[in-house]
mmCIF file as Biopython writes it, N, C-alpha, C and O atoms, coordinates in Angstrom:
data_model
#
loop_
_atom_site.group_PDB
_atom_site.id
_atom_site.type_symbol
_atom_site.label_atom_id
_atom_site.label_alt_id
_atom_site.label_comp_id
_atom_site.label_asym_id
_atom_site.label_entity_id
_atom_site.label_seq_id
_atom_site.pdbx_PDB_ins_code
_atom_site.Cartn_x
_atom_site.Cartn_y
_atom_site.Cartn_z
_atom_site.occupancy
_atom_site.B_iso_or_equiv
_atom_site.auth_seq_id
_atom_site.auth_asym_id
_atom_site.pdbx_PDB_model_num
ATOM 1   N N  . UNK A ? 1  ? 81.050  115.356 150.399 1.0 0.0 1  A 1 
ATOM 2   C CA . UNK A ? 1  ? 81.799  115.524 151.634 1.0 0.0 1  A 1 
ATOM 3   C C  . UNK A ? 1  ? 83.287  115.675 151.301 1.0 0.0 1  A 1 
ATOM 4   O O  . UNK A ? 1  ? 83.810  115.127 150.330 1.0 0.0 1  A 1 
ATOM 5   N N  . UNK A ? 2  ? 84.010  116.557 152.287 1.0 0.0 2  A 1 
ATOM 6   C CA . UNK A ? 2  ? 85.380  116.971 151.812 1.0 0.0 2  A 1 
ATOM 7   C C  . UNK A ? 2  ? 85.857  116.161 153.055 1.0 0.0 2  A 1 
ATOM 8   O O  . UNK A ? 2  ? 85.269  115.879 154.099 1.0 0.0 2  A 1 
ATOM 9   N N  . UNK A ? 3  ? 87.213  115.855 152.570 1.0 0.0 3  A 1 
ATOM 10  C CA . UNK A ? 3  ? 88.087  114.350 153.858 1.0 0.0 3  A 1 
ATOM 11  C C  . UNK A ? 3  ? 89.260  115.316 153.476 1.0 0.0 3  A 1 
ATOM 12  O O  . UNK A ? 3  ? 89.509  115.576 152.299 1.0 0.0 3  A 1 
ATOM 13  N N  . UNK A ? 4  ? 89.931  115.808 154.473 1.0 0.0 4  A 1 
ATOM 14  C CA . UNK A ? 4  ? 91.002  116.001 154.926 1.0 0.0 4  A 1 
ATOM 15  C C  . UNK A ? 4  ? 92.959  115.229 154.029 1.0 0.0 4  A 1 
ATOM 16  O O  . UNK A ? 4  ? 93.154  114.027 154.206 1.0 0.0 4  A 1 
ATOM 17  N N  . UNK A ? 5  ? 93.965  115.958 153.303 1.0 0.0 5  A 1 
ATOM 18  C CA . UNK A ? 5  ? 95.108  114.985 153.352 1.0 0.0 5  A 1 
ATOM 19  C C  . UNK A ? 5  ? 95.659  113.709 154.359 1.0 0.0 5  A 1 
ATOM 20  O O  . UNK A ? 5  ? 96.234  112.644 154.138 1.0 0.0 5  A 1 
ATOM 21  N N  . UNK A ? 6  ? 95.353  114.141 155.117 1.0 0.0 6  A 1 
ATOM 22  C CA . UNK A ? 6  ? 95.705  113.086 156.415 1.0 0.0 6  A 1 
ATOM 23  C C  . UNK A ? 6  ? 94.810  112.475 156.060 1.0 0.0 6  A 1 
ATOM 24  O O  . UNK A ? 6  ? 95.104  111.665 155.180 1.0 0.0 6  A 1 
ATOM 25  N N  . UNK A ? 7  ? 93.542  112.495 156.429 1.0 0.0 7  A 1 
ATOM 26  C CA . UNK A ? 7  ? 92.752  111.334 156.680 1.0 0.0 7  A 1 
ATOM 27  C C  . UNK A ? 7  ? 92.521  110.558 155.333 1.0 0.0 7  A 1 
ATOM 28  O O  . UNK A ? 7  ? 92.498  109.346 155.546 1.0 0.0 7  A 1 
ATOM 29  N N  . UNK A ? 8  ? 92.351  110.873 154.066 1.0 0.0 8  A 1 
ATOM 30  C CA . UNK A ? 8  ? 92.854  110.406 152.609 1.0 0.0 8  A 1 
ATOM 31  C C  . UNK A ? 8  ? 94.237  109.479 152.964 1.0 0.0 8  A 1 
ATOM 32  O O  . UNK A ? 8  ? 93.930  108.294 152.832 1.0 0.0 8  A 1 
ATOM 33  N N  . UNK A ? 9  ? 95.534  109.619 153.335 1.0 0.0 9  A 1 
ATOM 34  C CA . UNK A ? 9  ? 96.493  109.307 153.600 1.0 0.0 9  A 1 
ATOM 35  C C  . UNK A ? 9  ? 96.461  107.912 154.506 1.0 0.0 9  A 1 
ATOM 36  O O  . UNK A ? 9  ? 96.818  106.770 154.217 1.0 0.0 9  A 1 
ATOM 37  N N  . UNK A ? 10 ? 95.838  108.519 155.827 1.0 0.0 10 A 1 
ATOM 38  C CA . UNK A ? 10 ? 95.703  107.252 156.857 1.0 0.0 10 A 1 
ATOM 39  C C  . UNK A ? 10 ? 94.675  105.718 156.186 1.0 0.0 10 A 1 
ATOM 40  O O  . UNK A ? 10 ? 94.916  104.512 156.234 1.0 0.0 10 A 1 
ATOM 41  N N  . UNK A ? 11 ? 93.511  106.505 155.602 1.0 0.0 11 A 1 
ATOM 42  C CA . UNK A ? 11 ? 92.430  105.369 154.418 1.0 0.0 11 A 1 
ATOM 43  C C  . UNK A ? 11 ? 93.040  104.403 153.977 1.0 0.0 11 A 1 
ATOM 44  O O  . UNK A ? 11 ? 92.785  103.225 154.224 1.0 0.0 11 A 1 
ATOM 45  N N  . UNK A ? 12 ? 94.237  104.986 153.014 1.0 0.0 12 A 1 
ATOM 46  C CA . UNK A ? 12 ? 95.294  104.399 152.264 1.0 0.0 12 A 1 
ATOM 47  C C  . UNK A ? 12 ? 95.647  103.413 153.270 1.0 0.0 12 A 1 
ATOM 48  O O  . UNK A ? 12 ? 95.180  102.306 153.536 1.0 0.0 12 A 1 
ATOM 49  N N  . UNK A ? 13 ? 96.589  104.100 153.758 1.0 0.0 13 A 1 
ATOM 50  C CA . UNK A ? 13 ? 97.239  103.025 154.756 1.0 0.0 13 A 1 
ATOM 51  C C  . UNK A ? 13 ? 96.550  101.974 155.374 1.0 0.0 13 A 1 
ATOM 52  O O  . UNK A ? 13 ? 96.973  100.835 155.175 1.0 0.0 13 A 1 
ATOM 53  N N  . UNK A ? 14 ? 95.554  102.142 156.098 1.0 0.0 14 A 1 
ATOM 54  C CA . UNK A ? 14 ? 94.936  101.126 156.373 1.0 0.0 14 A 1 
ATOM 55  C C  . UNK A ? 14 ? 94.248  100.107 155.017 1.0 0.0 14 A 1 
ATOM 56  O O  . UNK A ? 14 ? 94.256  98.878  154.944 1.0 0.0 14 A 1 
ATOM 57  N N  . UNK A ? 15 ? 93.976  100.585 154.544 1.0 0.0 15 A 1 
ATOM 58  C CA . UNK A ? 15 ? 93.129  99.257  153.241 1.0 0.0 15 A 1 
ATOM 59  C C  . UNK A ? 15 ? 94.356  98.913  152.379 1.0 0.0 15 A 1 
ATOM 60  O O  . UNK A ? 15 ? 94.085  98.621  151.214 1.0 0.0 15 A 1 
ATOM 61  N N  . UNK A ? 16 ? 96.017  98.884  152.827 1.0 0.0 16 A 1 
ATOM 62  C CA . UNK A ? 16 ? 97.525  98.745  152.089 1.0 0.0 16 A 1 
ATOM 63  C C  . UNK A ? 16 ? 97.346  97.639  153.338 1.0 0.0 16 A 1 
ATOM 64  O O  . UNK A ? 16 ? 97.125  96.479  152.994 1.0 0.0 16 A 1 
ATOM 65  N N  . UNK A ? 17 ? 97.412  97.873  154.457 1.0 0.0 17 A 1 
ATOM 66  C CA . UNK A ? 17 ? 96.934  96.598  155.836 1.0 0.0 17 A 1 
ATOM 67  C C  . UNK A ? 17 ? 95.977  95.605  155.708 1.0 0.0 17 A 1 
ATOM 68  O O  . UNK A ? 17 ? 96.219  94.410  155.536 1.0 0.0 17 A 1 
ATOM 69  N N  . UNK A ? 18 ? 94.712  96.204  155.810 1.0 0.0 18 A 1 
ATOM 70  C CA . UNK A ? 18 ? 93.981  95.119  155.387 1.0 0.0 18 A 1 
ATOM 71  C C  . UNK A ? 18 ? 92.622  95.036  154.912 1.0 0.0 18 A 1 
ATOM 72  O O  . UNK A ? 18 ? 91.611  94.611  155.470 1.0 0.0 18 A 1 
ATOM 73  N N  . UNK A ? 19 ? 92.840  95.621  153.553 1.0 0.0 19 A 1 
ATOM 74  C CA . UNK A ? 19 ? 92.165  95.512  152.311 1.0 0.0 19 A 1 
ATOM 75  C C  . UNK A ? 19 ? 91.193  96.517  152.037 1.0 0.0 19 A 1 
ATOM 76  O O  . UNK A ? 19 ? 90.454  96.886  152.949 1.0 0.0 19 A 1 
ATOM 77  N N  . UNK A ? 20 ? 91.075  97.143  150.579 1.0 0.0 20 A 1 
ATOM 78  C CA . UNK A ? 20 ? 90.095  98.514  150.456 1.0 0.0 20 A 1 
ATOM 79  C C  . UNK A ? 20 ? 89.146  98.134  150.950 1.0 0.0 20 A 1 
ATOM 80  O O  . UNK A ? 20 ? 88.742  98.922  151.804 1.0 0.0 20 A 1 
ATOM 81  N N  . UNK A ? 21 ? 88.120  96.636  150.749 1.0 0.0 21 A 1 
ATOM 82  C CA . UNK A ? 21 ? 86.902  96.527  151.625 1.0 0.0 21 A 1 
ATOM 83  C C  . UNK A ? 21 ? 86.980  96.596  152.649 1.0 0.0 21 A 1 
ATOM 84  O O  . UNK A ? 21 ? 86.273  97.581  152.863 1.0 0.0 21 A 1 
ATOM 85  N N  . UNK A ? 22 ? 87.418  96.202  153.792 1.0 0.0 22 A 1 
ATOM 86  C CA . UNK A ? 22 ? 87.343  96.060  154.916 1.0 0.0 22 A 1 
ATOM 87  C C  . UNK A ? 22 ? 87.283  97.479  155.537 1.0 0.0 22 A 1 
ATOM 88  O O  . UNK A ? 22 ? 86.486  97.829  156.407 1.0 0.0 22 A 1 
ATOM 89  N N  . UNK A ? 23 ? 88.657  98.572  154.715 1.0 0.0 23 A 1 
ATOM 90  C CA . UNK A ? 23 ? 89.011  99.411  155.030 1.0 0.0 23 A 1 
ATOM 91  C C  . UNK A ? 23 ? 87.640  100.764 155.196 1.0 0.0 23 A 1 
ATOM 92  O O  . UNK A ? 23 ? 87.464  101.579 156.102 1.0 0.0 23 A 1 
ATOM 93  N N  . UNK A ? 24 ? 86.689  100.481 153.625 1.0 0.0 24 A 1 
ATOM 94  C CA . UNK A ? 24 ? 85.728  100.850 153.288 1.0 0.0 24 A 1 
ATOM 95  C C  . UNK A ? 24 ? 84.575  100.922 154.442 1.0 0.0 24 A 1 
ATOM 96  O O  . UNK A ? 24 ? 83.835  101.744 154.982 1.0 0.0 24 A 1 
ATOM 97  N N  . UNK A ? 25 ? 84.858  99.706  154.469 1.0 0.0 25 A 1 
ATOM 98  C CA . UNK A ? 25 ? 83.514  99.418  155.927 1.0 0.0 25 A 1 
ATOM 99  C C  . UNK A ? 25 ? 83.953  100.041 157.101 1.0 0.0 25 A 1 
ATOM 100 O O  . UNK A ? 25 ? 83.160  100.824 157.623 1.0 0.0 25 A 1 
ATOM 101 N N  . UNK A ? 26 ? 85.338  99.819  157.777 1.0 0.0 26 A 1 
ATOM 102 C CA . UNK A ? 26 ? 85.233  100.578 159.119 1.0 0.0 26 A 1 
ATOM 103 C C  . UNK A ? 26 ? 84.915  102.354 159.188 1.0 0.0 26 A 1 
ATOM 104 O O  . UNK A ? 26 ? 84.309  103.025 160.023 1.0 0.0 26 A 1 
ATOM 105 N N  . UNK A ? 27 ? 85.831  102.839 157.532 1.0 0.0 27 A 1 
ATOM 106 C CA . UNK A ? 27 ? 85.440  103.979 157.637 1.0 0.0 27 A 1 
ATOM 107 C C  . UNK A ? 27 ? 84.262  105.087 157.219 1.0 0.0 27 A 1 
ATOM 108 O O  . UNK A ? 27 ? 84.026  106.295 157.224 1.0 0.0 27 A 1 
ATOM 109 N N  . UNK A ? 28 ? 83.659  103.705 156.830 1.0 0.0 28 A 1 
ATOM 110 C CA . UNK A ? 28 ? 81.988  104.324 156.201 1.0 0.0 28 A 1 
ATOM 111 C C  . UNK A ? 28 ? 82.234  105.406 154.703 1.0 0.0 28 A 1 
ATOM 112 O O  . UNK A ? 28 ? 81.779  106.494 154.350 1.0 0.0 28 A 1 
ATOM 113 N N  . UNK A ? 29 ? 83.443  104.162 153.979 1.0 0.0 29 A 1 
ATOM 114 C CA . UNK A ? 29 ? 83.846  104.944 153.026 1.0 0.0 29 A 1 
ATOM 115 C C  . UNK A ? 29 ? 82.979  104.516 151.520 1.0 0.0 29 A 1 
ATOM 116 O O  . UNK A ? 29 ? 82.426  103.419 151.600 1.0 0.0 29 A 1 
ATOM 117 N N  . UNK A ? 30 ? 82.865  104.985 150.659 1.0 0.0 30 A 1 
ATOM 118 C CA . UNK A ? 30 ? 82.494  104.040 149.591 1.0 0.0 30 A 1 
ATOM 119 C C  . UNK A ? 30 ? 83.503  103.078 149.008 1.0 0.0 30 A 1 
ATOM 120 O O  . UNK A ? 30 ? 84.602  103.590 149.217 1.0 0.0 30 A 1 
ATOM 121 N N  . UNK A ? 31 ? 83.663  101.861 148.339 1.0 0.0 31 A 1 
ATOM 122 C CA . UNK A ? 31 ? 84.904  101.119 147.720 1.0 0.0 31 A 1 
ATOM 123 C C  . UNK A ? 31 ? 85.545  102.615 146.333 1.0 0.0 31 A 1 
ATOM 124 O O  . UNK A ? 31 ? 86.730  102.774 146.039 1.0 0.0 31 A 1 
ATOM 125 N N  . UNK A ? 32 ? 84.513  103.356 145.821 1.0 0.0 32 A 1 
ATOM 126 C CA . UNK A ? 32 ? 84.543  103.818 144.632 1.0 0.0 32 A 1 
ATOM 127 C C  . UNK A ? 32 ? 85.870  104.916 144.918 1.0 0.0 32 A 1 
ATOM 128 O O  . UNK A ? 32 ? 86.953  105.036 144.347 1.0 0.0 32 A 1 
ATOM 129 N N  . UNK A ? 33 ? 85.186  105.714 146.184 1.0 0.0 33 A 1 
ATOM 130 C CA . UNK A ? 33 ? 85.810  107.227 146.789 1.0 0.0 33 A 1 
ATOM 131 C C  . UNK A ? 33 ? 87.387  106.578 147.162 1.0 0.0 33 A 1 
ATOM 132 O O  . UNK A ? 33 ? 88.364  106.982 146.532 1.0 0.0 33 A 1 
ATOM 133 N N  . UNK A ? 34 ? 87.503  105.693 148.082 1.0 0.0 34 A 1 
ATOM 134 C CA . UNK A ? 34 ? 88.654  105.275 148.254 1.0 0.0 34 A 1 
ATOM 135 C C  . UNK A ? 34 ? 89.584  104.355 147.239 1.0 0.0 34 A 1 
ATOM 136 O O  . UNK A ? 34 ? 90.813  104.388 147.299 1.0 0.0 34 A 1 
ATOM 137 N N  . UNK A ? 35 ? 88.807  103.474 146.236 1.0 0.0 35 A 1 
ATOM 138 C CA . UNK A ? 35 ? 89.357  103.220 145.375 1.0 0.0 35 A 1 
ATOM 139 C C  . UNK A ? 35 ? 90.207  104.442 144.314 1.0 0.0 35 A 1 
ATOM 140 O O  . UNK A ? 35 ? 91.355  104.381 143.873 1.0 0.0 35 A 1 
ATOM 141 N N  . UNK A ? 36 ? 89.168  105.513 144.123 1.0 0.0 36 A 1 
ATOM 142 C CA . UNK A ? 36 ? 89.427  107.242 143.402 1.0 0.0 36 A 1 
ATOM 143 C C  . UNK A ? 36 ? 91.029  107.642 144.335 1.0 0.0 36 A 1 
ATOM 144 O O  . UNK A ? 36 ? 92.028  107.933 143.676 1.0 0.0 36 A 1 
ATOM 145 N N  . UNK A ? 37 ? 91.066  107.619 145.347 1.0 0.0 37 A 1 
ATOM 146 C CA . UNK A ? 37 ? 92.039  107.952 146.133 1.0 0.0 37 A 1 
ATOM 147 C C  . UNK A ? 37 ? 93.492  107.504 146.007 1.0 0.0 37 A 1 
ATOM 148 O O  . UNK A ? 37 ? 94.569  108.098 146.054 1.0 0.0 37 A 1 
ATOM 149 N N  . UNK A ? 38 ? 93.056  106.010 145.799 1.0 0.0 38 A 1 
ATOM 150 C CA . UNK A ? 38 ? 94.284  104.964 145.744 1.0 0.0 38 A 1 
ATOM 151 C C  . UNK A ? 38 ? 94.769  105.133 144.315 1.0 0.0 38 A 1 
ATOM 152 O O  . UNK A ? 38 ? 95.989  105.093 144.159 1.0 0.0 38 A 1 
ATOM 153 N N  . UNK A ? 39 ? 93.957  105.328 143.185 1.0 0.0 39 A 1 
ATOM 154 C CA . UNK A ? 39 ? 94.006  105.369 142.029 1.0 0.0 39 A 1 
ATOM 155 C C  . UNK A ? 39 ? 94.952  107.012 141.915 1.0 0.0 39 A 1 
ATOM 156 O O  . UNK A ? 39 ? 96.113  106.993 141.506 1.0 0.0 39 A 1 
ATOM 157 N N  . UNK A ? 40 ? 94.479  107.939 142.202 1.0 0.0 40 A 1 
ATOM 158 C CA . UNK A ? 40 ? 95.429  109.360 142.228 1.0 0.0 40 A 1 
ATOM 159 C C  . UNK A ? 40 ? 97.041  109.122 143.335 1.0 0.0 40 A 1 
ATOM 160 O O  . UNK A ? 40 ? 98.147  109.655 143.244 1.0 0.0 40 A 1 
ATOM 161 N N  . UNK A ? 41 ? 96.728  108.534 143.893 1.0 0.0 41 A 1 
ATOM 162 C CA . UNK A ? 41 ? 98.368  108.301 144.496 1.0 0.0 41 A 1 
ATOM 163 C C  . UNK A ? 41 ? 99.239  107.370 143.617 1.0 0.0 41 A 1 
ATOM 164 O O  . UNK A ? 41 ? 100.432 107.604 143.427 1.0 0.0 41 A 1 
ATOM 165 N N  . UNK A ? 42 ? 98.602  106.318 143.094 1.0 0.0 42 A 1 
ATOM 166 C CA . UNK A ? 42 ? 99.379  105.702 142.099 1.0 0.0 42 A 1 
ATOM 167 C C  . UNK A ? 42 ? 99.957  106.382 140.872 1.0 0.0 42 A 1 
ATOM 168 O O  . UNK A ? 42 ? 101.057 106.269 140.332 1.0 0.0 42 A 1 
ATOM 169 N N  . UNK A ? 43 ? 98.477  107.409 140.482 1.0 0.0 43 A 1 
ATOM 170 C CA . UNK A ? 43 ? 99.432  108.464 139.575 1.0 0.0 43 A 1 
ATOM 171 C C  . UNK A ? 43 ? 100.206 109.384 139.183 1.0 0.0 43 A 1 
ATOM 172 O O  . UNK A ? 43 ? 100.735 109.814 138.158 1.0 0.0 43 A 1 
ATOM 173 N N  . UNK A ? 44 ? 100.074 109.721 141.128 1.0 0.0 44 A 1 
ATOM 174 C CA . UNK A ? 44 ? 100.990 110.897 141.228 1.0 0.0 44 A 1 
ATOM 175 C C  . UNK A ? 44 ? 102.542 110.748 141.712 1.0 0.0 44 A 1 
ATOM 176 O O  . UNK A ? 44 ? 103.467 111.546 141.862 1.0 0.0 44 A 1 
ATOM 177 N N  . UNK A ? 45 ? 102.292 108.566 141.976 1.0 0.0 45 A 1 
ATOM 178 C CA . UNK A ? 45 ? 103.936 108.277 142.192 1.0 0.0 45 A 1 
ATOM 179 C C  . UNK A ? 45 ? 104.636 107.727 141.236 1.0 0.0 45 A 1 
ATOM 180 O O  . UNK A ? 45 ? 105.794 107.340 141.390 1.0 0.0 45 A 1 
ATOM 181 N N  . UNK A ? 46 ? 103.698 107.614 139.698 1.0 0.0 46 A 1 
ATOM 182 C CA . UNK A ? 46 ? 104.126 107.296 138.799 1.0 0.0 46 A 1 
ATOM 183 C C  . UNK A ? 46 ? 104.495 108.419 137.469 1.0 0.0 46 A 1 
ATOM 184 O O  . UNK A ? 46 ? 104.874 108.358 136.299 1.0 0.0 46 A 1 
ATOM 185 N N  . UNK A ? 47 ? 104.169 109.307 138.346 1.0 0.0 47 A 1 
ATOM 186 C CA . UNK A ? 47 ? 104.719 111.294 137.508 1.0 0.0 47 A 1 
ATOM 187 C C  . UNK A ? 47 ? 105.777 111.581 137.827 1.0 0.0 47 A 1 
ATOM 188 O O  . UNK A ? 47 ? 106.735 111.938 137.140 1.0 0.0 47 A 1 
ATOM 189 N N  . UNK A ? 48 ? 105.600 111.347 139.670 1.0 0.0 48 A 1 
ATOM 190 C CA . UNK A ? 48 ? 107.152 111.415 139.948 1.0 0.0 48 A 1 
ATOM 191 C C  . UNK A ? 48 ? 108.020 110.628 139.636 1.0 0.0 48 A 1 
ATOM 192 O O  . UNK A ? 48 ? 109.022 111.340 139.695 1.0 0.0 48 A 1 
ATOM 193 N N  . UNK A ? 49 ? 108.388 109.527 139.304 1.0 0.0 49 A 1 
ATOM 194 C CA . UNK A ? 49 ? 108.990 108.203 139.132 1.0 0.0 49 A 1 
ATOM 195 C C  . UNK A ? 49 ? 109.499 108.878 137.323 1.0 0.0 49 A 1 
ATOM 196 O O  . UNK A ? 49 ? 110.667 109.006 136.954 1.0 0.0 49 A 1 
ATOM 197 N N  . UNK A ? 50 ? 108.506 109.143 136.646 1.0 0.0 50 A 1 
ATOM 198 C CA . UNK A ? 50 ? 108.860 109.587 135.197 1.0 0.0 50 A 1 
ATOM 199 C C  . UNK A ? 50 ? 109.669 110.968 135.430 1.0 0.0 50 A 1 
ATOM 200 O O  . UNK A ? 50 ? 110.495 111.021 134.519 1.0 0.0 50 A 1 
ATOM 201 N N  . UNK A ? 51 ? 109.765 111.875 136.089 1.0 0.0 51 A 1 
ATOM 202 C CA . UNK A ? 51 ? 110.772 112.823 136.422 1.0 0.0 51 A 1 
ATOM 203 C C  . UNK A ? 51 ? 111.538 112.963 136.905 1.0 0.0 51 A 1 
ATOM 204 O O  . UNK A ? 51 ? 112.152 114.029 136.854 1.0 0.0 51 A 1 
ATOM 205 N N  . UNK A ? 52 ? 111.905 111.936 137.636 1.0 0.0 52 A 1 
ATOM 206 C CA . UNK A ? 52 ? 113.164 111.291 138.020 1.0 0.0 52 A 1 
ATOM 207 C C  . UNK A ? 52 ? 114.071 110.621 136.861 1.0 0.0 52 A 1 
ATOM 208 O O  . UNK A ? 52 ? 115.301 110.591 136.845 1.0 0.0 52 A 1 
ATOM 209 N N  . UNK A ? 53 ? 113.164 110.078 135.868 1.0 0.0 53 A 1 
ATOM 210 C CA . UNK A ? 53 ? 113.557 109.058 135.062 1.0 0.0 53 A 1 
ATOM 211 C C  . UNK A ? 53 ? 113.955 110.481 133.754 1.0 0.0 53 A 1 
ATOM 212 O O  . UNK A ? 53 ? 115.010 110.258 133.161 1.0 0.0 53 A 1 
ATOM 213 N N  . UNK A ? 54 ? 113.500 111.309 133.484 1.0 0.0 54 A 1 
ATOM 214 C CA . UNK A ? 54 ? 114.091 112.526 133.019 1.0 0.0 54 A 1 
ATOM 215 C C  . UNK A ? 54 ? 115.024 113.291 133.345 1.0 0.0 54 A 1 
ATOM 216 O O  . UNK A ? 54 ? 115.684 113.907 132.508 1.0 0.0 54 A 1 
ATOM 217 N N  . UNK A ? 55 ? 115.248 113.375 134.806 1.0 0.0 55 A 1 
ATOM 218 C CA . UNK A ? 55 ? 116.333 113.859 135.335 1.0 0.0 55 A 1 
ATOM 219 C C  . UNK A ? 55 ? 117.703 113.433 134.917 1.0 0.0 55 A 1 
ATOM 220 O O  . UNK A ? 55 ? 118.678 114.084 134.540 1.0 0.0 55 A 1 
ATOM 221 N N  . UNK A ? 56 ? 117.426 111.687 135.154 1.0 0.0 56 A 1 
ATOM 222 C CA . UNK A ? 56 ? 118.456 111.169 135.297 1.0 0.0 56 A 1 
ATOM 223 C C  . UNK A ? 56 ? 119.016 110.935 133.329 1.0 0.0 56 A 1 
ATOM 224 O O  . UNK A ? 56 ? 120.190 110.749 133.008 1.0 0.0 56 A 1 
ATOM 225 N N  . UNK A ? 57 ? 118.120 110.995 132.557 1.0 0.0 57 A 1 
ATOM 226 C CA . UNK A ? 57 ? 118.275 111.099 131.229 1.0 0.0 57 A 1 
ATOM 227 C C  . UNK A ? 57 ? 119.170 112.460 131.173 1.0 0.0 57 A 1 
ATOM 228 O O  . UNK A ? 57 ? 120.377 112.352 130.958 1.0 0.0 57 A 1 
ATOM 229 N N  . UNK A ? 58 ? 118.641 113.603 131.346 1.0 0.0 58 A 1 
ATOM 230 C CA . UNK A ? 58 ? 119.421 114.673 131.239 1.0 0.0 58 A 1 
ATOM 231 C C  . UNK A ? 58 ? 120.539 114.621 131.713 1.0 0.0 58 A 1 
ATOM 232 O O  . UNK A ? 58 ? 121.166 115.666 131.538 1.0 0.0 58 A 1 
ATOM 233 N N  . UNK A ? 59 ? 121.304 113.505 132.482 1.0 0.0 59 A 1 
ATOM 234 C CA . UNK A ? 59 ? 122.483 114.110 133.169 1.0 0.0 59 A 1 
ATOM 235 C C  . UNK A ? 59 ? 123.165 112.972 132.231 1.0 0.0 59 A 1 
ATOM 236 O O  . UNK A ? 59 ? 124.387 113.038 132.357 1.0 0.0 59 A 1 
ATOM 237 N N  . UNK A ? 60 ? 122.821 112.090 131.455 1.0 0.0 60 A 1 
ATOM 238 C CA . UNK A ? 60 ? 123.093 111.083 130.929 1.0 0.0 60 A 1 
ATOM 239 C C  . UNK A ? 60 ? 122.832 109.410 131.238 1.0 0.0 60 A 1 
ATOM 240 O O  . UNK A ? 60 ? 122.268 108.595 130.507 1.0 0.0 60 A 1 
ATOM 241 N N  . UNK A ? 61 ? 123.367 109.229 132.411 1.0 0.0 61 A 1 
ATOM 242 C CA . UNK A ? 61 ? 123.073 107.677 132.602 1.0 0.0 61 A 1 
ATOM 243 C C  . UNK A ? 61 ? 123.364 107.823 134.512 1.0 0.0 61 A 1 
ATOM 244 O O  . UNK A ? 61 ? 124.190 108.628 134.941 1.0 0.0 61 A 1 
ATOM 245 N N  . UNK A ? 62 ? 122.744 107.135 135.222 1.0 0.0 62 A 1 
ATOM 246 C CA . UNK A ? 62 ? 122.657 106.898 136.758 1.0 0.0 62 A 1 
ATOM 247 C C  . UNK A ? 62 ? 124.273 106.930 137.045 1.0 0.0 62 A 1 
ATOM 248 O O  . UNK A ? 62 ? 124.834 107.517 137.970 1.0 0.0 62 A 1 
ATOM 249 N N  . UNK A ? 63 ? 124.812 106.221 136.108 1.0 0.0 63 A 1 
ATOM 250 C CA . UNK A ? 63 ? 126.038 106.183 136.555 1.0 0.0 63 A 1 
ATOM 251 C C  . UNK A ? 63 ? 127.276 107.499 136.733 1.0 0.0 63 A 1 
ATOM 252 O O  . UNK A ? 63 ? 128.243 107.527 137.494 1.0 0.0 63 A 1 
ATOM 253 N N  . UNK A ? 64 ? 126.839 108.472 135.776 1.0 0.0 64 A 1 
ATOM 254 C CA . UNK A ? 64 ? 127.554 109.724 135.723 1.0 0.0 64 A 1 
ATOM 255 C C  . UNK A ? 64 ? 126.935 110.421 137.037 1.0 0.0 64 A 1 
ATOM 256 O O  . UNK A ? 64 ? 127.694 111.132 137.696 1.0 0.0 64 A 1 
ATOM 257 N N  . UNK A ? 65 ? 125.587 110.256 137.458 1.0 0.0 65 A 1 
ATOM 258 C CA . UNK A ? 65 ? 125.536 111.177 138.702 1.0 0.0 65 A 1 
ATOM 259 C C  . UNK A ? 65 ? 126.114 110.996 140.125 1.0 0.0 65 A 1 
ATOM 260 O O  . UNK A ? 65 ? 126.106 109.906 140.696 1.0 0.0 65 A 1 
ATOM 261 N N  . UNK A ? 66 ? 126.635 112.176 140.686 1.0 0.0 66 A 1 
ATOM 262 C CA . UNK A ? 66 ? 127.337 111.690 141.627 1.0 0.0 66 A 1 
ATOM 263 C C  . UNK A ? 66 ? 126.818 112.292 143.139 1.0 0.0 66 A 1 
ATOM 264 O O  . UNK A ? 66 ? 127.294 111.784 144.155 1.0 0.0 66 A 1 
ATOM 265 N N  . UNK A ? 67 ? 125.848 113.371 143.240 1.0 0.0 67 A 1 
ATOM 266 C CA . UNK A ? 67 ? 124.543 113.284 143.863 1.0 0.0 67 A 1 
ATOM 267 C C  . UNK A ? 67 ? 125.242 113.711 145.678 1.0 0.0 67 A 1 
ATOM 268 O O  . UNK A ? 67 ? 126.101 114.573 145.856 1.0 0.0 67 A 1 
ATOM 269 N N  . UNK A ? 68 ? 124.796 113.118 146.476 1.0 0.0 68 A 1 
ATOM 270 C CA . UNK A ? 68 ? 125.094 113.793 147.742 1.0 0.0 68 A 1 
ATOM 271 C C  . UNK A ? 68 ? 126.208 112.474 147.878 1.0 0.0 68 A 1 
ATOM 272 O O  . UNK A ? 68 ? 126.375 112.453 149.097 1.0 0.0 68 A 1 
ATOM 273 N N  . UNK A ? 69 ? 126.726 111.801 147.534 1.0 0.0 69 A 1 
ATOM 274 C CA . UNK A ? 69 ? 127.637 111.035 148.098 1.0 0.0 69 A 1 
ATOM 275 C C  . UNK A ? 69 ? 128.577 111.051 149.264 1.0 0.0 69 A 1 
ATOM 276 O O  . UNK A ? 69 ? 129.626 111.640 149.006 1.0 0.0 69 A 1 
ATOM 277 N N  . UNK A ? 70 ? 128.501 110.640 150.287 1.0 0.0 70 A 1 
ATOM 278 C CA . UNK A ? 70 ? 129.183 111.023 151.411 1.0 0.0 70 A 1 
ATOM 279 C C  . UNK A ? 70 ? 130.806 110.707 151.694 1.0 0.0 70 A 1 
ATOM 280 O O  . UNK A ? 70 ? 131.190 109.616 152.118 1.0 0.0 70 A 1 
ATOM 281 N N  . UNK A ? 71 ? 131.676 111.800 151.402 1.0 0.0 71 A 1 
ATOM 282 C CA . UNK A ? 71 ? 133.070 111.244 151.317 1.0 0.0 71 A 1 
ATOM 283 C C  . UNK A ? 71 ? 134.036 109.895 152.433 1.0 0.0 71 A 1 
ATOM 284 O O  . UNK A ? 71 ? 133.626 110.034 153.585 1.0 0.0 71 A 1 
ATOM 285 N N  . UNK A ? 72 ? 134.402 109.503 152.406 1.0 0.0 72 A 1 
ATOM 286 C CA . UNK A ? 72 ? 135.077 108.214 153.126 1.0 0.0 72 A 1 
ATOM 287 C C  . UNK A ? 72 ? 136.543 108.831 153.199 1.0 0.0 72 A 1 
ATOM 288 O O  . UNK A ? 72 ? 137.462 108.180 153.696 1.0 0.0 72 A 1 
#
């Protein structure tokens, strides 16, 4: 069966509320499929998180970037 971004998304959210089992059961999900789910968002915010962390290498150190800063 194919599930929708949103509804993958909303899964999340709810079993981040209150708990992959529970979450599992209301949505007649397996623990495995939604566990698979939770497991690819963790890795895809920990790819981004490492390319950020490259970015900010390339420019030298957090502190040299000066980014959208809003003038005063």
């Amino acid at each position: 069966m194919t599930y929708s971004k949103e509804f993958k998304q909303q899964a999340i959210k709810l079993s981040d509320e209150i708990g992959t089992k529970k979450a599992c059961e209301q949505l007649g999900l397996t623990y495995f499929t939604l566990g698979d789910w939770r497991k690819k968002l963790y890795r895809n915010a920990q790819r981004l998180v490492s390319q950020k962390r490259l970015f900010f290498y390339a420019l030298g150190t957090p502190q040299n970037y000066k980014g959208n800063k809003r003038k005063e």
